[in-house]
N, C-alpha and C positions, 0 to 999 in steps of 0.2 A: 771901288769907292768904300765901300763896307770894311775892306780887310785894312785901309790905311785909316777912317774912323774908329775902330775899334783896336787898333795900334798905339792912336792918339792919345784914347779915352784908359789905355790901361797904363802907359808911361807917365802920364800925368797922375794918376789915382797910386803908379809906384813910389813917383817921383815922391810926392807929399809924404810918405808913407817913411821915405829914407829919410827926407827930410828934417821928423822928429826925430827920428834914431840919431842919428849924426848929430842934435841936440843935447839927446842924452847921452852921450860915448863926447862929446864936447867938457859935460861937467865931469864928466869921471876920467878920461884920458884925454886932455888936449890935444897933445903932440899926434898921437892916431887918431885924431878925429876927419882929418881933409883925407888920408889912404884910405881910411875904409870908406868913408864918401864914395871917393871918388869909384873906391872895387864895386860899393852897392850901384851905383848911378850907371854905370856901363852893365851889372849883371840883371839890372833893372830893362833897361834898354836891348839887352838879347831875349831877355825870358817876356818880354812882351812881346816881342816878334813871333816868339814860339807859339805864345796862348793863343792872338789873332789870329793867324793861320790854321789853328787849328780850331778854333771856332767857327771861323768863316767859310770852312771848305766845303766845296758843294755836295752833299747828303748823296750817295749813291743808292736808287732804289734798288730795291732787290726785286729779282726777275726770276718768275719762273718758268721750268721747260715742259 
């Protein structure tokens, strides 16, 4: 539950984040403004899979012999 809420909370937090960008690459290059969109929005969407997982993953204590 934790690794798909904190999936959630950083897709959303990227999402916003392209959001602007793709605003400003809108006033300055139209025509590329929906391809890089869309490259950030899917590179957005893996690289938050990555961060979660690896935030979430359970802590291995260290053991000694």
């Amino acid at each position: 539950m934790s690794l798909m809420l904190a999936y959630i909370v950083l897709a959303v937090i990227g999402n916003a984040i392209i959001y602007f960008i793709g605003l400003l690459i809108e006033q300055v290059w139209p025509v590329a403004s929906l391809p890089l969109y869309l490259l950030m929005f899917f590179a957005v969407l893996w690289l938050s899979w990555i961060v979660a997982v690896k935030i979430t993953e359970p802590k291995v204590a260290a053991t000694s012999a």
